[in-house]
mmJSON file of the N, C-alpha and C atoms, coordinates in Angstrom:
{"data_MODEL":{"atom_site":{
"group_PDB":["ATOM","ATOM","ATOM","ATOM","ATOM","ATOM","ATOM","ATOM","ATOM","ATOM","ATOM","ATOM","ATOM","ATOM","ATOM","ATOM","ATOM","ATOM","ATOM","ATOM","ATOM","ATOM","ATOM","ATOM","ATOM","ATOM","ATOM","ATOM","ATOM","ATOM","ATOM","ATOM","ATOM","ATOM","ATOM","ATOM","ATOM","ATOM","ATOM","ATOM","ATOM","ATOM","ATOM","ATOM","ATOM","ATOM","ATOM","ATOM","ATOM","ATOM","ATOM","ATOM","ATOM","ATOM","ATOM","ATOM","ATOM","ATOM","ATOM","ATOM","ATOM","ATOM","ATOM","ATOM","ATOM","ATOM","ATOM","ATOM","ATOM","ATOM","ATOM","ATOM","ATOM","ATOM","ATOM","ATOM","ATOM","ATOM","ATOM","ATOM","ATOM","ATOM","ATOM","ATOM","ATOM","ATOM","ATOM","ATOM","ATOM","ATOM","ATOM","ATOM","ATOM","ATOM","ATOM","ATOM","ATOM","ATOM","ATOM","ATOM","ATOM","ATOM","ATOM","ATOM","ATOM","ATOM","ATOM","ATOM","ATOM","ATOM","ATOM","ATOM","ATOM","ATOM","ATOM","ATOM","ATOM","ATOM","ATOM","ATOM","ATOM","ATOM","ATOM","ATOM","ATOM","ATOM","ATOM","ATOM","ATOM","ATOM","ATOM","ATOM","ATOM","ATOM","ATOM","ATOM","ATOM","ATOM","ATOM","ATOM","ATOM","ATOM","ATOM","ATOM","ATOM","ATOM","ATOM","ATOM","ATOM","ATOM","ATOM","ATOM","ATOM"],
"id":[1,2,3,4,5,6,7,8,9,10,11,12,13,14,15,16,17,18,19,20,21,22,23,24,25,26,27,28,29,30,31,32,33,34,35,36,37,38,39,40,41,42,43,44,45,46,47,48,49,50,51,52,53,54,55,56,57,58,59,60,61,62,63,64,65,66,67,68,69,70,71,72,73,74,75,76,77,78,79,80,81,82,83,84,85,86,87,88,89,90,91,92,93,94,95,96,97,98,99,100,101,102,103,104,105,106,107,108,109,110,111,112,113,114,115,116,117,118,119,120,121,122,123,124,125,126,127,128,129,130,131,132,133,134,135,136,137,138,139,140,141,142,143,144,145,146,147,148,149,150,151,152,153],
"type_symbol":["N","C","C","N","C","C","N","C","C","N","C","C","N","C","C","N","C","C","N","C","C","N","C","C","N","C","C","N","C","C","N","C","C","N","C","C","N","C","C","N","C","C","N","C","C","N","C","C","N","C","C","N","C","C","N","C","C","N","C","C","N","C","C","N","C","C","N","C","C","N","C","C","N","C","C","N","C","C","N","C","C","N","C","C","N","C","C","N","C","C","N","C","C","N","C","C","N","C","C","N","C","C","N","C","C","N","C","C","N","C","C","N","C","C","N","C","C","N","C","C","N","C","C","N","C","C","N","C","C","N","C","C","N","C","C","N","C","C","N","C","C","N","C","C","N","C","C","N","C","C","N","C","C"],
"label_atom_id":["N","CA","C","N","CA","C","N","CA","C","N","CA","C","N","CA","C","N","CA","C","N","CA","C","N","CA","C","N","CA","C","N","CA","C","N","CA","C","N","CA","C","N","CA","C","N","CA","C","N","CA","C","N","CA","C","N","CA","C","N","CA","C","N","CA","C","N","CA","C","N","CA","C","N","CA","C","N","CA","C","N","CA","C","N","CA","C","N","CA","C","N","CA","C","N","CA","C","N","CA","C","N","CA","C","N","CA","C","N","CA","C","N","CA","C","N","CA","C","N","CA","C","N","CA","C","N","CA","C","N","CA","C","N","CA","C","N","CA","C","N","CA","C","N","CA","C","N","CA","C","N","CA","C","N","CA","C","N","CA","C","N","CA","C","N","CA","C","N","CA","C","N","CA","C","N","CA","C"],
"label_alt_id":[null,null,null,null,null,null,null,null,null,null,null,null,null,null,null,null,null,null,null,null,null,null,null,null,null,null,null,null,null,null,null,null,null,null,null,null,null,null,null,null,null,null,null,null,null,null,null,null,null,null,null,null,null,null,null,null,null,null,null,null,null,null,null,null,null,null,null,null,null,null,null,null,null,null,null,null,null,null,null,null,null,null,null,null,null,null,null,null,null,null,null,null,null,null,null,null,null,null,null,null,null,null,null,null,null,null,null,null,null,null,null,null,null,null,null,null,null,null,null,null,null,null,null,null,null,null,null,null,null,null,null,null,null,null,null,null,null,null,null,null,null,null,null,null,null,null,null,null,null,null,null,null,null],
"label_comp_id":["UNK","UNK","UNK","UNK","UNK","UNK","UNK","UNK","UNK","UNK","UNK","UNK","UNK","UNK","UNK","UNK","UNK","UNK","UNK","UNK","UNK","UNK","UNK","UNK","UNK","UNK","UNK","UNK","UNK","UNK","UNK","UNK","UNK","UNK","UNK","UNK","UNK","UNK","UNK","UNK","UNK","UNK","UNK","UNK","UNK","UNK","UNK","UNK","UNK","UNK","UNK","UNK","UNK","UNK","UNK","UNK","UNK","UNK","UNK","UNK","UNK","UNK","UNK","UNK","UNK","UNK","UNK","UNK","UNK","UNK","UNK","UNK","UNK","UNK","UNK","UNK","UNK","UNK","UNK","UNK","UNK","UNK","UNK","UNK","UNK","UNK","UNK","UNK","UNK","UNK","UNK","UNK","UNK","UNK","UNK","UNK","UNK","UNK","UNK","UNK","UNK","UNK","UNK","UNK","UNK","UNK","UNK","UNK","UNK","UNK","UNK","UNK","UNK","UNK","UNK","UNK","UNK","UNK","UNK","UNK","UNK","UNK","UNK","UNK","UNK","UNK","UNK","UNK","UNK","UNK","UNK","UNK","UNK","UNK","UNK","UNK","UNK","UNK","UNK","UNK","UNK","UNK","UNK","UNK","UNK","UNK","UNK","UNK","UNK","UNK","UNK","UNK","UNK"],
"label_asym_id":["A","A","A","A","A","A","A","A","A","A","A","A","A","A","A","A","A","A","A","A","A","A","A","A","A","A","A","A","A","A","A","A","A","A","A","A","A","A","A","A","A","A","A","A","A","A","A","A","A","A","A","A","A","A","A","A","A","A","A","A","A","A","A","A","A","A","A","A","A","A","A","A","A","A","A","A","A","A","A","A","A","A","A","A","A","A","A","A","A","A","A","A","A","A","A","A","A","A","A","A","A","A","A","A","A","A","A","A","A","A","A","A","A","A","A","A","A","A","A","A","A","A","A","A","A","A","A","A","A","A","A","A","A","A","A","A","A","A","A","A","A","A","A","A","A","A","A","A","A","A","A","A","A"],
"label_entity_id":["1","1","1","1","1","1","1","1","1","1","1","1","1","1","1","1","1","1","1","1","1","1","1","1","1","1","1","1","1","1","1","1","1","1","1","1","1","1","1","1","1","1","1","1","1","1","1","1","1","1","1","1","1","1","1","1","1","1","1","1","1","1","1","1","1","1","1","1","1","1","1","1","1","1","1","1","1","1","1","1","1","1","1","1","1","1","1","1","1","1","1","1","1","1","1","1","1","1","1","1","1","1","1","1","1","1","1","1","1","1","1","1","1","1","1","1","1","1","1","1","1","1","1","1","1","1","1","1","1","1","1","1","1","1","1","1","1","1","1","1","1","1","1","1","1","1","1","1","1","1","1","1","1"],
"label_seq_id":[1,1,1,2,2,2,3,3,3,4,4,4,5,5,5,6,6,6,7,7,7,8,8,8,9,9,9,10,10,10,11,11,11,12,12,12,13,13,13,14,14,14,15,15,15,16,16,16,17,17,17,18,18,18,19,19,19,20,20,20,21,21,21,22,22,22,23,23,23,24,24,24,25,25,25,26,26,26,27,27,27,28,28,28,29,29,29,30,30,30,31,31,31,32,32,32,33,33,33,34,34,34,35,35,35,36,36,36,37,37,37,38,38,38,39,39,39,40,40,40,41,41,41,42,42,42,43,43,43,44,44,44,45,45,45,46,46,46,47,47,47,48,48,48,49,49,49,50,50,50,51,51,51],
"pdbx_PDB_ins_code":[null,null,null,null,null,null,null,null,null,null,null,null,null,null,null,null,null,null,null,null,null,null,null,null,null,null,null,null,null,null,null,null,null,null,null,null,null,null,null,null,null,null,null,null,null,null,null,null,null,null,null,null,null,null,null,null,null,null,null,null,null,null,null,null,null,null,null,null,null,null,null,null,null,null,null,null,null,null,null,null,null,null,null,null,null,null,null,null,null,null,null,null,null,null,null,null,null,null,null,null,null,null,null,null,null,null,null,null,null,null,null,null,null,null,null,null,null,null,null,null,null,null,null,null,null,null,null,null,null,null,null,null,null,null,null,null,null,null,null,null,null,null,null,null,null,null,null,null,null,null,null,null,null],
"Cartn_x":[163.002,161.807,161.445,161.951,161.578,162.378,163.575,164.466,164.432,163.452,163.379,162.146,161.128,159.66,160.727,161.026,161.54,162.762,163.307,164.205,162.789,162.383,161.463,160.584,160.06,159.396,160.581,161.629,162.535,162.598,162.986,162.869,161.838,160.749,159.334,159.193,159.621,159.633,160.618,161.291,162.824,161.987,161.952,161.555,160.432,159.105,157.93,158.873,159.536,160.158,160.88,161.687,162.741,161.324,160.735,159.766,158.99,158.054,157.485,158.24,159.441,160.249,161.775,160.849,162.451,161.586,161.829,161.853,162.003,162.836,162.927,161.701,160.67,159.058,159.233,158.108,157.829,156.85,156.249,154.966,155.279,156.479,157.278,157.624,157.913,158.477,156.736,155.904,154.851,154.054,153.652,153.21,151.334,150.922,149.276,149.078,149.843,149.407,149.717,150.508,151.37,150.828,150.523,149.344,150.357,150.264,151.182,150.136,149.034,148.097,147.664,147.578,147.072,145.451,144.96,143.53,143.137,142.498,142.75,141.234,141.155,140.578,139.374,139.971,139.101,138.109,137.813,137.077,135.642,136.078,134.935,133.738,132.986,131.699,131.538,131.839,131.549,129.903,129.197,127.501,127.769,126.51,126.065,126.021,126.043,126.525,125.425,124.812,123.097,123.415,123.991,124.155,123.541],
"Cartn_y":[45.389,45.385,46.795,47.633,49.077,49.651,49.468,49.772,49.17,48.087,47.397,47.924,48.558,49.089,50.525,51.451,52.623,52.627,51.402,50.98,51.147,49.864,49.917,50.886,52.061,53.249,54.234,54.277,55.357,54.861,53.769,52.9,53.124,53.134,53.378,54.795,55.502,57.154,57.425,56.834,57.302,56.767,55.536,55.172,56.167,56.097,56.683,58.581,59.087,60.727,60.273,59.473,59.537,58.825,58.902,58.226,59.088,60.056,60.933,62.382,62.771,63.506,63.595,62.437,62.038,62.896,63.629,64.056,63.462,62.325,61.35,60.675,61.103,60.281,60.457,58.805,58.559,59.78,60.119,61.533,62.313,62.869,64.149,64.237,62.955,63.029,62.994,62.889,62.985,64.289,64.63,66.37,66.344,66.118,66.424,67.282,68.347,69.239,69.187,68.009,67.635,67.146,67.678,67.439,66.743,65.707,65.52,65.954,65.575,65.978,67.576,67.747,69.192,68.918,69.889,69.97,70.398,69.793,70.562,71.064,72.171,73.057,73.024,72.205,72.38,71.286,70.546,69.054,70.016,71.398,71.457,72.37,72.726,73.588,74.622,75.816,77.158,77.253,77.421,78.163,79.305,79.619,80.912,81.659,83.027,83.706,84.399,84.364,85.119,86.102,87.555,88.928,89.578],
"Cartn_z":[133.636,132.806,132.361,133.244,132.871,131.903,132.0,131.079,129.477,129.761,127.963,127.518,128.733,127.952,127.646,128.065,128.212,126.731,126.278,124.937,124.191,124.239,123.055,123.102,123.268,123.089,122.614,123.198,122.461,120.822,120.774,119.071,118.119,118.801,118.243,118.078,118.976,118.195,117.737,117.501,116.736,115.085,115.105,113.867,113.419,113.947,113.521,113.205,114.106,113.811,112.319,112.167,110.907,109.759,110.139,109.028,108.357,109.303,109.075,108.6,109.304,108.704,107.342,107.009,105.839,104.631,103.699,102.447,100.98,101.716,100.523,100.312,99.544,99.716,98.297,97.969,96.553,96.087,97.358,96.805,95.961,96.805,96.705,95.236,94.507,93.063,92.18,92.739,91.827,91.607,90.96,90.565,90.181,90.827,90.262,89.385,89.303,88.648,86.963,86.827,85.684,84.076,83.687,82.488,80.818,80.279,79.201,77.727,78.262,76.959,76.471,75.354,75.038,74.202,74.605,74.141,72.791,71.689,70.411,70.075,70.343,69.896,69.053,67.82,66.706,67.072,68.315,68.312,69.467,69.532,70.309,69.291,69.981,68.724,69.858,68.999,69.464,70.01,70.549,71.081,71.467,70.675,70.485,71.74,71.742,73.031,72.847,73.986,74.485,74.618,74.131,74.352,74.072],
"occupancy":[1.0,1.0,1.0,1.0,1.0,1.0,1.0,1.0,1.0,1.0,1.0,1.0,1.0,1.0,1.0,1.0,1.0,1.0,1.0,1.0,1.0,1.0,1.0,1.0,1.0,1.0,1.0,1.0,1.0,1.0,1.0,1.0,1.0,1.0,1.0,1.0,1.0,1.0,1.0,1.0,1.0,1.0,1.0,1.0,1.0,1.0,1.0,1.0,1.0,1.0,1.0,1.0,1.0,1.0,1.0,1.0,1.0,1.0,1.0,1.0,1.0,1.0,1.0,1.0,1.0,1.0,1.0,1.0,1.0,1.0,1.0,1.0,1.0,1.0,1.0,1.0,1.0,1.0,1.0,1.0,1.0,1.0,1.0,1.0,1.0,1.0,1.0,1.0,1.0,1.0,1.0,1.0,1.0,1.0,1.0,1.0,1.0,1.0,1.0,1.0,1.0,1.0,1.0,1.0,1.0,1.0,1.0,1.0,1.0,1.0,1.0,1.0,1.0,1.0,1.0,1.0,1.0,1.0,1.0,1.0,1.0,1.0,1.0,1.0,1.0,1.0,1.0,1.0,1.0,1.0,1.0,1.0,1.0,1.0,1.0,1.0,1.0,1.0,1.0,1.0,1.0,1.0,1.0,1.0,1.0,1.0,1.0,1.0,1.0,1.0,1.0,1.0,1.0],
"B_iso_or_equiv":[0.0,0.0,0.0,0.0,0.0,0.0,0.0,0.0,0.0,0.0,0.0,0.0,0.0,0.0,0.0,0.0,0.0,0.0,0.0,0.0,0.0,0.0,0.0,0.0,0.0,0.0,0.0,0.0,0.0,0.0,0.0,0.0,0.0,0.0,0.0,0.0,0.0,0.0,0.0,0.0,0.0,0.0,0.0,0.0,0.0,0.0,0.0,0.0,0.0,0.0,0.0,0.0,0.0,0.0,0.0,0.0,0.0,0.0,0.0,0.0,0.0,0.0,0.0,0.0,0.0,0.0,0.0,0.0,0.0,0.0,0.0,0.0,0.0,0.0,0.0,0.0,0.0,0.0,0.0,0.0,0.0,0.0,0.0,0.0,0.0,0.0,0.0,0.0,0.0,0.0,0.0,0.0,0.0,0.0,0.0,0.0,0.0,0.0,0.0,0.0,0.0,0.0,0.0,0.0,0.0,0.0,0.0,0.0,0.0,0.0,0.0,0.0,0.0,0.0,0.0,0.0,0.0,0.0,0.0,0.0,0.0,0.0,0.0,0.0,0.0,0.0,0.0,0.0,0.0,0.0,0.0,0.0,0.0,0.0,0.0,0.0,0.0,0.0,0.0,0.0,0.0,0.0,0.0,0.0,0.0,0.0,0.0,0.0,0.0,0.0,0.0,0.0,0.0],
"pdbx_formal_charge":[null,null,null,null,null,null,null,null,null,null,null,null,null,null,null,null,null,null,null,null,null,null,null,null,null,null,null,null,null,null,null,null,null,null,null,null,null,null,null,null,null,null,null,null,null,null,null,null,null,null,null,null,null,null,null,null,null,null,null,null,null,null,null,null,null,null,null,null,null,null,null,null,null,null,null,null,null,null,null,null,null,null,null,null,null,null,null,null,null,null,null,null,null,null,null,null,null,null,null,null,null,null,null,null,null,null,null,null,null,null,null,null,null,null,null,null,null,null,null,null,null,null,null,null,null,null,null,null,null,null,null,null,null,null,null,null,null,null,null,null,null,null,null,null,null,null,null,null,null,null,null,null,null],
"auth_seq_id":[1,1,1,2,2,2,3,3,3,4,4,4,5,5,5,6,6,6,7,7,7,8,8,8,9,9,9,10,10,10,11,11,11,12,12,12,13,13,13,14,14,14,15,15,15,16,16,16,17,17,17,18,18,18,19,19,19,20,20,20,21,21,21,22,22,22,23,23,23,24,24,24,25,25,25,26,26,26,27,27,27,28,28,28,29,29,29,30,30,30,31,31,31,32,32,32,33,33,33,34,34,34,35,35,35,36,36,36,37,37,37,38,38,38,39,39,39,40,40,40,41,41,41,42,42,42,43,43,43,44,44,44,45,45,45,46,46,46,47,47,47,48,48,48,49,49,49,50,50,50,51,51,51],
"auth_comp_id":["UNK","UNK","UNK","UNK","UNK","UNK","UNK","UNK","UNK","UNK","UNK","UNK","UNK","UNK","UNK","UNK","UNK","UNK","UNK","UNK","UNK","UNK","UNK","UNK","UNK","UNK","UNK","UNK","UNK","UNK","UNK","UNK","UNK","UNK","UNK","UNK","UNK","UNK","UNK","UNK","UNK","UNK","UNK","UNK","UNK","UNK","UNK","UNK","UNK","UNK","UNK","UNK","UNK","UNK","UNK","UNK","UNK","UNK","UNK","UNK","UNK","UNK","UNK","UNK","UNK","UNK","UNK","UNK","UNK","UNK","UNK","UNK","UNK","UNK","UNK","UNK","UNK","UNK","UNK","UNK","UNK","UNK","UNK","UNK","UNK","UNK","UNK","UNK","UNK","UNK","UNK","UNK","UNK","UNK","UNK","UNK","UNK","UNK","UNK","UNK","UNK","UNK","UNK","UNK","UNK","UNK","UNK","UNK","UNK","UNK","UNK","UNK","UNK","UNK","UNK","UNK","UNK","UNK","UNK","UNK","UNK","UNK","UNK","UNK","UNK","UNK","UNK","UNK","UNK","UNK","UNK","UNK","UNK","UNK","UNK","UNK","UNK","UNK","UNK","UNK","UNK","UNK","UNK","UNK","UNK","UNK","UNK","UNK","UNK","UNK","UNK","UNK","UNK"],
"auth_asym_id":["A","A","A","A","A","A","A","A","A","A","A","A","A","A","A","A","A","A","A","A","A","A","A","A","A","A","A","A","A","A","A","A","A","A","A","A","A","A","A","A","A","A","A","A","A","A","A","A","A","A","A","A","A","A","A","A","A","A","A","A","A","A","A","A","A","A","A","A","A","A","A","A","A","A","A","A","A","A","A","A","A","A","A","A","A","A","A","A","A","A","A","A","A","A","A","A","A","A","A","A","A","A","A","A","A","A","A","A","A","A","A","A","A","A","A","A","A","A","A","A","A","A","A","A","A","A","A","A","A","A","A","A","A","A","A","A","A","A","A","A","A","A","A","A","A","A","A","A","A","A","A","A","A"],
"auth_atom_id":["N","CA","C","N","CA","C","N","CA","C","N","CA","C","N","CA","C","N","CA","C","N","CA","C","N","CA","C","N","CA","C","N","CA","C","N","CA","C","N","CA","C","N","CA","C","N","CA","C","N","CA","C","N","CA","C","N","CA","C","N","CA","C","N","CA","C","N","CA","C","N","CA","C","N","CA","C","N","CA","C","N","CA","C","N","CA","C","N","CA","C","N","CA","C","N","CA","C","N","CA","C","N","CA","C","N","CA","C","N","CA","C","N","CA","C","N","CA","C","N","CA","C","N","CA","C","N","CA","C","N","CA","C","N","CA","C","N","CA","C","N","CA","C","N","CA","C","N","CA","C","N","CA","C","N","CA","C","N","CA","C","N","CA","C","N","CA","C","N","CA","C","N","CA","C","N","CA","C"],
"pdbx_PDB_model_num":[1,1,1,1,1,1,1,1,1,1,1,1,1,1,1,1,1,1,1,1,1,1,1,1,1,1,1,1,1,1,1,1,1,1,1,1,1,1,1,1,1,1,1,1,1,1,1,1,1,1,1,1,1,1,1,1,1,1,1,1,1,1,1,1,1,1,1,1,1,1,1,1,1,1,1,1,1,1,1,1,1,1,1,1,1,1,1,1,1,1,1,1,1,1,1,1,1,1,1,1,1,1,1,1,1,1,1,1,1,1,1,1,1,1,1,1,1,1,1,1,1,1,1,1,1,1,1,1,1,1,1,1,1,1,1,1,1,1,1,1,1,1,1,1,1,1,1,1,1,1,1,1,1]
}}}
């Protein structure tokens, strides 16, 4: 009995280690920082500068 709790815990951190340390993640291919739109300029209105 000891030997199958003592299996199934080695399994369970084997899985949870290769899980948490794999690189291959859907995250990894996504970029927050990734912008496709550009801002045009002419749609905003200059204000006056209090100097």
């Amino acid at each position: 009995m000891k030997l199958r709790n003592y299996l199934f815990a080695a399994v369970v951190l084997a899985s949870v280690t290769f899980v948490s340390c794999n690189p291959d993640s859907i995250a990894d291919e996504d970029n927050p920082y990734q912008t496709e739109q550009t801002i045009d300029k002419g749609t905003f209105k200059k204000l006056p500068s209090n100097g």
